[in-house]
C-alpha positions as a Markdown table, in Angstrom:
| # | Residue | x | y | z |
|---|---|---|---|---|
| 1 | Unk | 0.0 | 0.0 | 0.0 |
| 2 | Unk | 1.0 | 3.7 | -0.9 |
| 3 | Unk | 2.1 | 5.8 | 1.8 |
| 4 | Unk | 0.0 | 9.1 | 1.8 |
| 5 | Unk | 2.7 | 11.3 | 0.2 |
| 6 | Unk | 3.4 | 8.2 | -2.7 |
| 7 | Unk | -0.1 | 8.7 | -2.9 |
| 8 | Unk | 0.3 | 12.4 | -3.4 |
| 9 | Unk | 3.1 | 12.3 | -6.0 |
| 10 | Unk | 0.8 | 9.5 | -8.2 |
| 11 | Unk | -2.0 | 12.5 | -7.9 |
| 12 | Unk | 0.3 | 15.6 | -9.5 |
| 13 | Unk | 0.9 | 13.1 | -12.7 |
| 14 | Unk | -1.8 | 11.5 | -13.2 |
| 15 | Unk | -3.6 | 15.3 | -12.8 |
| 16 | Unk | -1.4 | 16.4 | -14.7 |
| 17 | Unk | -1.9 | 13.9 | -17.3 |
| 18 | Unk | -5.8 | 14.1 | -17.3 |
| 19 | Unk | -5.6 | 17.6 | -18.6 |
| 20 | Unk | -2.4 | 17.3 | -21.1 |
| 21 | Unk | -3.0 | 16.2 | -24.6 |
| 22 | Unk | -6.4 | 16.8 | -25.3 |
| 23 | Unk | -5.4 | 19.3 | -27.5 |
| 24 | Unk | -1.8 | 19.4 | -29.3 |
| 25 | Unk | 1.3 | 17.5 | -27.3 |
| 26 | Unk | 0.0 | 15.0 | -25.1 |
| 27 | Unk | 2.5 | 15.8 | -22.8 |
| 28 | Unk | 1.9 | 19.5 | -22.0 |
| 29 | Unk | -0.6 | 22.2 | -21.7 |
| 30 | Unk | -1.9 | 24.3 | -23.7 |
| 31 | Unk | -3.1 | 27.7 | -22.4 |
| 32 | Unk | -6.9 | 26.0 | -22.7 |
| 33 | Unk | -5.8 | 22.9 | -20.6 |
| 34 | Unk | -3.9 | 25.1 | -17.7 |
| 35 | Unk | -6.9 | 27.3 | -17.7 |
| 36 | Unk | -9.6 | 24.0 | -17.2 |
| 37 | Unk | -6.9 | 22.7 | -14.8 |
| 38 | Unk | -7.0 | 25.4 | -12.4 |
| 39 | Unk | -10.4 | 25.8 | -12.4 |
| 40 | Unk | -11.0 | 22.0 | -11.8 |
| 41 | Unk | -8.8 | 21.3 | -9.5 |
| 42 | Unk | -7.1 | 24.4 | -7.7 |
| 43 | Unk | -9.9 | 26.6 | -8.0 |
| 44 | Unk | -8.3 | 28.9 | -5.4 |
| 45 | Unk | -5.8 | 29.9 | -8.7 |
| 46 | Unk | -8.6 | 29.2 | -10.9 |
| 47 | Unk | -8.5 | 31.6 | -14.1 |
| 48 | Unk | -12.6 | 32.2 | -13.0 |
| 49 | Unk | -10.5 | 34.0 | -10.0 |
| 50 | Unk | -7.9 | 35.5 | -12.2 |
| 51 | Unk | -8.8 | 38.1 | -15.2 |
| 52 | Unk | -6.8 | 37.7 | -18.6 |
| 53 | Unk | -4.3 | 40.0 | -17.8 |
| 54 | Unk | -3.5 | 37.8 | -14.6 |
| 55 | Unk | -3.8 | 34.5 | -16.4 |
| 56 | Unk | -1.5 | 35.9 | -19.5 |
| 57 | Unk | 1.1 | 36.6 | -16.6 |
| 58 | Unk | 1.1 | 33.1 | -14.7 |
| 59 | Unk | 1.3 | 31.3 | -18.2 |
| 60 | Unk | 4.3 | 33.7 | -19.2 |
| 61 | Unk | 5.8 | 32.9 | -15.9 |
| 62 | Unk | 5.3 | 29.0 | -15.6 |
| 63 | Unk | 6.5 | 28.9 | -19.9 |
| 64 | Unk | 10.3 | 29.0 | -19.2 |
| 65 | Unk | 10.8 | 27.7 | -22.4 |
| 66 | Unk | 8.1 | 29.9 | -24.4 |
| 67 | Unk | 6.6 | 27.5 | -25.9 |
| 68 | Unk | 3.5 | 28.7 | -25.3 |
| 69 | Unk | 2.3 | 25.5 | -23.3 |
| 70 | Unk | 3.1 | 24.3 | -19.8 |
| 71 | Unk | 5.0 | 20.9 | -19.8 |
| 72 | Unk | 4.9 | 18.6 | -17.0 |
| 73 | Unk | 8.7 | 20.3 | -15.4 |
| 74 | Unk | 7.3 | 23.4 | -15.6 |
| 75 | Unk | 3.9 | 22.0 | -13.9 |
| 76 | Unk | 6.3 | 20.7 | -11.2 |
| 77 | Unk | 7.8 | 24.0 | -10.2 |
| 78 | Unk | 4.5 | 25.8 | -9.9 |
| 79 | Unk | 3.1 | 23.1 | -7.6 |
| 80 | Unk | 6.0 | 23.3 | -5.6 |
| 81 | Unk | 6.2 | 27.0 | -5.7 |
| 82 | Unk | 1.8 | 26.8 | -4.0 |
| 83 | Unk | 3.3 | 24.5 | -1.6 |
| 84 | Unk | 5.4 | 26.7 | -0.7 |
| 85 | Unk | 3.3 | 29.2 | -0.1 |
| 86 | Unk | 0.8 | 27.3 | 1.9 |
| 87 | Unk | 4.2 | 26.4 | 4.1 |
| 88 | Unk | 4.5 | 29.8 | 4.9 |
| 89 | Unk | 1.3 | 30.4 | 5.3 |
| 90 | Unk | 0.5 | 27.5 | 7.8 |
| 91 | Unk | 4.1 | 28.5 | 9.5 |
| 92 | Unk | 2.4 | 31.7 | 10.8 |
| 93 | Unk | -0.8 | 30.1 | 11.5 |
| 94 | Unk | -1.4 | 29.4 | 15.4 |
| 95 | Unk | -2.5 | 25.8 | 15.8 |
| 96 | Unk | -4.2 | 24.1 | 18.6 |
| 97 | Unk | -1.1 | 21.8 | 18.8 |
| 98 | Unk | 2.2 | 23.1 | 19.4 |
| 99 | Unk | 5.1 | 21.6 | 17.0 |
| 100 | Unk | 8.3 | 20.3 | 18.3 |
| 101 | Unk | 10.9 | 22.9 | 16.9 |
């Protein structure tokens, strides 16, 4: 059996992969595909929250390689760049539980 964060890694591909190819390279996104992605499944950075100005900026800035779509290393670093956030985030949260430092 998976350990939760095996289980988390098999969820960024295969998400990934759900969205990719269903228009153009099966193996990255087009704008279309980040846009449905976002909405679907991090609505919080959803494009419906975003206007095109904002969207135009966070596909420029995810497209190192200007290509014009998202492939799956670039997908990587902008999940890992949210998770970061939501570190820093939760850091500065109180909890009910105090950590161990």
């Amino acid at each position: 059996m998976a350990s939760p964060l095996e289980q988390a890694l098999a969820m960024m591909v295969t998400t990934f992969h759900k969205y990719s190819g269903k228009e153009g390279d099966k193996y990255k996104l087009s704008k279309q595909e980040l846009k449905e992605l976002l909405n679907k499944e991090l609505p919080v950075f959803g494009s419906k929250q975003m206007d095109d100005a904002e969207f135009k900026r966070l596909m420029n800035d995810l497209d190192h390689d200007k290509d014009s779509e998202v492939d799956f290393k670039e997908y990587v670093c902008f999940l890992a760049c949210i998770t970061m956030g939501f570190n820093e985030f939760f850091r500065d949260c109180p909890t009910k539980q105090h950590r161990k430092k």
